[in-house]
N, C-alpha and C positions, 0 to 999 in steps of 0.2 A: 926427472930422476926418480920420485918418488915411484912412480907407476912404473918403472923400467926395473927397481933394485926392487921393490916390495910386493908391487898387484902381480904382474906379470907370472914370477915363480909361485906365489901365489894363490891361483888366482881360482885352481878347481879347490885348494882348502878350502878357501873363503866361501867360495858357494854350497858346497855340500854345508858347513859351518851355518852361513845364514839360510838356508832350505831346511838345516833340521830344527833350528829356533822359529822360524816360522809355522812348521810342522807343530814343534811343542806350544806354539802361540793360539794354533789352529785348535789343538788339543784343552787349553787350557792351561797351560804354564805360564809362568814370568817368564818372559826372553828378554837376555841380555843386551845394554843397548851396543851397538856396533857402527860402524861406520861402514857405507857399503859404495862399490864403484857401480854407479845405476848403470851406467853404459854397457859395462861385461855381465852386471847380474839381470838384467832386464828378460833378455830372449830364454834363459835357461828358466826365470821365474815365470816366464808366462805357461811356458813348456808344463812345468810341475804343479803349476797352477790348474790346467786344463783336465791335465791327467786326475790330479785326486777330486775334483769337481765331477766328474766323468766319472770318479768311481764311485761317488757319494750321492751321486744325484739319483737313483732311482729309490734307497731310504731315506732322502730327505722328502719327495715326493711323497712317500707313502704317509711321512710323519706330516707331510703340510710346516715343514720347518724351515725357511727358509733364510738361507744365512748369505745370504748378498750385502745385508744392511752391514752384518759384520767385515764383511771383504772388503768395502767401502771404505771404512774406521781405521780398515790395516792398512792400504793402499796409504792413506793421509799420513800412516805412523811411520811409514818405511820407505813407500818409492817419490821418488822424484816426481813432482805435477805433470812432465810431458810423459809418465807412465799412467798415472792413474785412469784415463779413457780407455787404453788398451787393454787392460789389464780386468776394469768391470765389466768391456764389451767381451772378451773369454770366459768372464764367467757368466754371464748372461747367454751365451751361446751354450755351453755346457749346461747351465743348469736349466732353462728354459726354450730355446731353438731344437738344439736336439732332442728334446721330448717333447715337442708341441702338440703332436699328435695324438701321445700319453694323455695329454692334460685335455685337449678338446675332449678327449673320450670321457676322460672321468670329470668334466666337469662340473655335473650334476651332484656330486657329492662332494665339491668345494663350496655349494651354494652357501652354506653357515656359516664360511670365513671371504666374503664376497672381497672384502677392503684388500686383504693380505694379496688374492686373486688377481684382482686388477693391478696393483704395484707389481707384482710377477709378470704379468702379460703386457705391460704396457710398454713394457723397454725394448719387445721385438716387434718389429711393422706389422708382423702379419698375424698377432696375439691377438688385439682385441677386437678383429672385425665377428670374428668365431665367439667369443663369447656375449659380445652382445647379440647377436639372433640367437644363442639359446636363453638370453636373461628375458626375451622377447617373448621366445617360445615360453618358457617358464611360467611367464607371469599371465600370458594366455591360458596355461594351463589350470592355474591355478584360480583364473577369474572364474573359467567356464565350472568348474569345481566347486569353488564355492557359492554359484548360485543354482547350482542342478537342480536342489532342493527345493528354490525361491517358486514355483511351478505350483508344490502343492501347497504352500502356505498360501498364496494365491488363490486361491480357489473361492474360500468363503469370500473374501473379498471381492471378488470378480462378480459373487451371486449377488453380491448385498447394492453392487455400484449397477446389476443391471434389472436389480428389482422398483418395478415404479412404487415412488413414494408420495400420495397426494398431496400429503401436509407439507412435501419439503417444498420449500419454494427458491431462488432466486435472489437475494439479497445486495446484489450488486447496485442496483440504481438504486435501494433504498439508504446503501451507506454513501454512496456517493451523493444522494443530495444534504446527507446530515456534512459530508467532510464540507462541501459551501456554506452552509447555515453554521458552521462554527468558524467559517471563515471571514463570513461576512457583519457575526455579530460584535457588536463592542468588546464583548468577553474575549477578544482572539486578541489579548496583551501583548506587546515587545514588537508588532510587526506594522509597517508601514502601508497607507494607503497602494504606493508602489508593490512591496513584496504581494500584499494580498494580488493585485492583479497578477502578476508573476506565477502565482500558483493555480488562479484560475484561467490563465492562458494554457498554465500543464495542463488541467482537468480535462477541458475543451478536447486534448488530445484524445484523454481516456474517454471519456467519455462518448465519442464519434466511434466504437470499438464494442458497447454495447448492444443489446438487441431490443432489451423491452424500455424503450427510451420514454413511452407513455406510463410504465410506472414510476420512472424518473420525476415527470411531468407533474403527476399528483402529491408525490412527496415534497417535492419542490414550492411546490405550488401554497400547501400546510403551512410549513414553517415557512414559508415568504409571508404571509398573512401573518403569523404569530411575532414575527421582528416588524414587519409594520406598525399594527395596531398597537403593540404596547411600546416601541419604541426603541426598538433592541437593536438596526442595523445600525455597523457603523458609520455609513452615509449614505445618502440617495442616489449618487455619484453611481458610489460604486455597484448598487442593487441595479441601476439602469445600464451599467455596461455588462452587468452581466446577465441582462436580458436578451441585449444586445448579441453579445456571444452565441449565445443559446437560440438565435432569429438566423443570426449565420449558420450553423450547423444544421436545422433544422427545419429553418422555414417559416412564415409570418403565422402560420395557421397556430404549429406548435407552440408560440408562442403572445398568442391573442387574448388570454385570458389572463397572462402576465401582463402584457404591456395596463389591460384594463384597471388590474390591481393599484399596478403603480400611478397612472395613472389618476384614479380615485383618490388620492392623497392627497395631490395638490390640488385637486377640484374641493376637495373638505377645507382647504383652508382658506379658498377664495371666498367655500358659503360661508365658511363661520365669519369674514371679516363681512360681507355683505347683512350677515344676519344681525351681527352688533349694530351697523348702520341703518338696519329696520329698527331697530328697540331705538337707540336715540333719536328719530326722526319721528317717534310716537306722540301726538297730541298730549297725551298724560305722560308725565313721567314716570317711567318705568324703572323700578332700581329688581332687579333678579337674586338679588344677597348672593353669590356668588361667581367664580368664574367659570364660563362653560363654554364647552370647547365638543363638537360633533363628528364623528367620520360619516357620511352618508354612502356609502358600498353597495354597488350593483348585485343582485342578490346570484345574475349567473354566473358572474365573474371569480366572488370570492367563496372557495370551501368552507363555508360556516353552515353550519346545524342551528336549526333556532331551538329551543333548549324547549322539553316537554310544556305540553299546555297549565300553566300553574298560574293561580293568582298573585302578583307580585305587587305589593303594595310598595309607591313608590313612595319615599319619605319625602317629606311637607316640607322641605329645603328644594326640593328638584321639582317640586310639579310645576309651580310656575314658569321654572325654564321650560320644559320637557311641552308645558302648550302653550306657550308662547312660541317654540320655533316648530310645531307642527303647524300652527297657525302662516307663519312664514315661509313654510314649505309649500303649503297648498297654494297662497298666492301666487308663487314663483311658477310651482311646476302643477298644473293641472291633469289629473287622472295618474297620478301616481301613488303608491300606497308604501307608507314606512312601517316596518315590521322593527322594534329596538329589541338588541339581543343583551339583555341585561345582564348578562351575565359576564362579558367583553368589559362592561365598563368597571371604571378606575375613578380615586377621587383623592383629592390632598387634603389635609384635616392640620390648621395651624391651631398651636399652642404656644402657653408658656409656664413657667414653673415661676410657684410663689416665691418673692424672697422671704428673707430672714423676718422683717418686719412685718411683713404680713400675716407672716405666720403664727408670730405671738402679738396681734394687734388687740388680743382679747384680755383683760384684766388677766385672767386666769384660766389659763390654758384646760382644754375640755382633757382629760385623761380618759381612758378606759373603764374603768372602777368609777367614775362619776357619771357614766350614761347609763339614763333606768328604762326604763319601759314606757315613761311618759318624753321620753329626748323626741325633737322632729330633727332632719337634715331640709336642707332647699340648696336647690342650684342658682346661684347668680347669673341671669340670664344675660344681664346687661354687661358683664365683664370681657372683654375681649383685650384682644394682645396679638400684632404682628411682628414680636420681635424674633418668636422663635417656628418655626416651619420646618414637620418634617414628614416622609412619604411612605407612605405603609402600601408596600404593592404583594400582591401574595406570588409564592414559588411557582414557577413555570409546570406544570404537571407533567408527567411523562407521559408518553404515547401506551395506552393500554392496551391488551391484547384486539380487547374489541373494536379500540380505534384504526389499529394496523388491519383488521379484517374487514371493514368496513369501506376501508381505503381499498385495498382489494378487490371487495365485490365492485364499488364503482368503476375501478379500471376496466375489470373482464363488461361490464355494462355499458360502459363505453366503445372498449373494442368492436361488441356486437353491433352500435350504431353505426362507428366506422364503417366495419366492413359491409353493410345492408347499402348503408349509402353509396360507398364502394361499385357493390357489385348494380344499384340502378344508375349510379353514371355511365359504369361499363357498357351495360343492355341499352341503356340510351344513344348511344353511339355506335353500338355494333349493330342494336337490333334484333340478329339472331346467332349465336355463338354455342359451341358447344360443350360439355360439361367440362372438362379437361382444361381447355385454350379460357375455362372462365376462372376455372381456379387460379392456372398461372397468371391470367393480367390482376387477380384481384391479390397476390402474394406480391407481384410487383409492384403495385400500389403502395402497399402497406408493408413495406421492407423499412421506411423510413423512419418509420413509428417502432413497429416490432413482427414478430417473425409471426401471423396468425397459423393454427392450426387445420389441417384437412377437413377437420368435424365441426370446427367454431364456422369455416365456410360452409360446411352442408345445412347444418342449424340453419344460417343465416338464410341460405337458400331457399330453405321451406318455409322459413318465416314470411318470407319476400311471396312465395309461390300464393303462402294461405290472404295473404293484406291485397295479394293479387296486382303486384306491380310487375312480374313474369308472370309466364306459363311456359308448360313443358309443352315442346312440337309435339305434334300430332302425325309428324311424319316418325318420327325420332325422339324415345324417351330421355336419351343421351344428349339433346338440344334446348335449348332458351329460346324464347321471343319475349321483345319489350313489349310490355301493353300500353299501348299508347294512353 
């Protein structure tokens, strides 16, 4: 009855009515609230919807204004839920569909409101395939753009990375054998015999990646001696697997002067216990007033320097021992010659502190003001005390320039015998080879060690030519023969 006596005659009021509050809504008025028949106002509101969209849209375009968010807000306020899809999808055709083509064109100058851009394009299917290949293009544009330039800052840098430098050197094996020597000494706090393996199973990785493995070798080799001798790893466990390691990657050669090392340790502790067993088995009794304890070290095995020629007076506490077990040595091991590198050694010095009554055991304590120029002092020789013991060891020195140089020259001194020996295994086996086929078997050779250079092999080669274990053919200057 309602819709037959009131909407019906009605019904075009009503809508011009709610189209021009809409209109003032659109405008920015208060509009009244109303009651509306969604069903009869729907088709004329999409209608007027489309229209003023359609007239608005190419100055909202121009302003980048886009008032969809607001069309949205009204839809919510006025039509019915089964209107509101229809109704955003008209203005979405209006304001975005039918200019699509507008906007592809100009969308180079919406780049500074990207966000606003994409919420616009995303609501028609075929918006945003167009704008992302130019955000593509774009950002292409702008990469090759800002490194155009990158060319000539480049330049000094390109002269200076292809300028040879002699002083520079190579530092990789050298920090790789400190990153194990701080791994494996005591001082590596918080970490478990476990983790330390763990880390030197990574190493092994990196370190198979390297090229000059034989400076590896001599740094290595340094501080292995410096944590032996003074007592610095944190177990012998782990120093032998990780020789071990190092025999698999490289080979028993590379590692024969290590095994020696290690080695040497436990043979020092067999003689010291043998050498105690010579002193008590002595006809006379032999008391040494103190305890001594020996490393005896293969002199090719271990990198030690024996320290300039200086007279070193051994104090009157150690001679006894010092020839007493050179005496013990020559009987054991005949034509052998020990050289002691006094400098290596270490010694414990036990004390104690006076107490209280000893200290004033004198009637009347000696003051400062009471000593003249006729006072004596004396040491009490006969005093001794094993309560209190402690160890005075001096700071580990650092590696000084000349020491690192020196490591150095032995390496390239080395290499040189490598590769001599190298190339007479070669010529022993080939016999007669040509210069070329000898360079490459003597780089294959020694690939495993490190990468030798074309000059360190020609060196090598005349060295060889002048000692005369080659000669150059007679047919062919470009040829080798082994001399038998």
């Amino acid at each position: 009855m309602w819709r037959k006596l009131m909407v019906e005659p009605l019904q075009a009021i009503l809508i011009r009515m709610l189209l021009r509050e809409i209109k003032n809504d659109r405008g920015g008025e208060d509009p009244k609230p109303e009651s509306n028949p969604w069903g009869i106002f729907e088709s004329p509101f999409l209608t007027e919807t489309g229209r003023v969209y359609k007239q608005e849209a190419s100055n909202l375009l121009q302003e980048s204004n886009c008032r969809l968010k607001d069309e949205e807000i009204r839809c919510r306020k006025y039509l019915h839920p089964s209107s509101y899809t229809k109704v955003i999808h008209e203005c979405q055709q209006r304001m975005v569909a039918d200019h699509l083509q507008f906007l592809h064109a100009e969308y180079v100058f919406f780049l500074s409101d990207m966000a606003n851009m994409y919420v616009l394009l995303r609501a028609v299917s075929t918006g945003l395939p167009h704008m992302i290949q130019e955000l593509q293009n774009h950002i292409h544009d702008e990469g090759l753009r800002a490194t155009s330039n990158l060319t000539q800052e480049n330049v000094s840098y390109e002269r200076k990375s292809l300028t040879i430098e002699p002083k520079s050197v190579c530092k990789a094996p050298e920090l790789l054998a400190k990153y194990c020597d701080n791994l494996l000494k005591k001082s590596a706090k918080g970490m478990t015999e476990n983790e330390v393996e763990d880390r030197l199973t990574s190493f092994i990785t990196v370190f198979k990646y390297i090229d000059d493995k034989d400076v590896f070798q001599k740094f290595y080799a340094r501080m292995l001696a410096k944590r032996l001798i003074h007592g610095l790893s944190m177990s012998m466990d782990s120093e032998e697997a990780m020789i071990n390691k190092l025999k698999q990657a490289c080979g028993y050669e590379f590692t024969s002067k290590l095994h020696r090392m290690y080695t040497d340790m436990s043979v020092s502790a067999d003689l010291n216990n043998k050498f105690n067993n010579f002193i008590k088995n002595q006809d006379t009794v032999i008391d040494l007033g103190i305890s001594f304890q020996i490393y005896v070290l293969q002199a090719g095995a271990w990198p030690l320097t024996q320290a300039p020629s200086s007279t070193f007076a051994i104090p009157q506490e150690l001679e006894k021992s010092v020839q007493m077990f050179e005496l013990f040595y020559s009987q054991h091991f005949s034509g052998r010659k020990l050289t002691w590198l006094h400098y290596l050694c270490t010694g414990k010095i036990s004390s104690c502190p006076l107490t209280t009554v000893e200290m004033v055991s004198y009637k009347e304590p000696s003051r400062q003001e009471d000593i003249d120029a006729e006072s004596s002092f004396s040491l009490n020789m006969n005093f001794s005390s094993k309560r209190t013991k402690f160890k005075i060891t001096t700071s580990m020195q650092k590696d000084t320039p000349q020491e690192m140089e020196q490591t150095r020259s032995a390496v390239d001194e080395d290499r040189k015998m490598y590769l001599q020996a190298a190339i007479v295994r070669i010529m022993k086996a080939r016999k007669v080879l040509r210069h070329n086929a000898l360079i490459q078997e003597v780089i294959s050779q020694s690939r495993a060690r490190f990468n030798p250079s074309i000059s360190m092999i020609k060196k090598c080669i005349e060295v060889l030519i002048d000692k005369q274990y080659i000669e150059r053919s007679q047919a062919s200057a470009d040829e080798y023969s082994y001399v038998a």
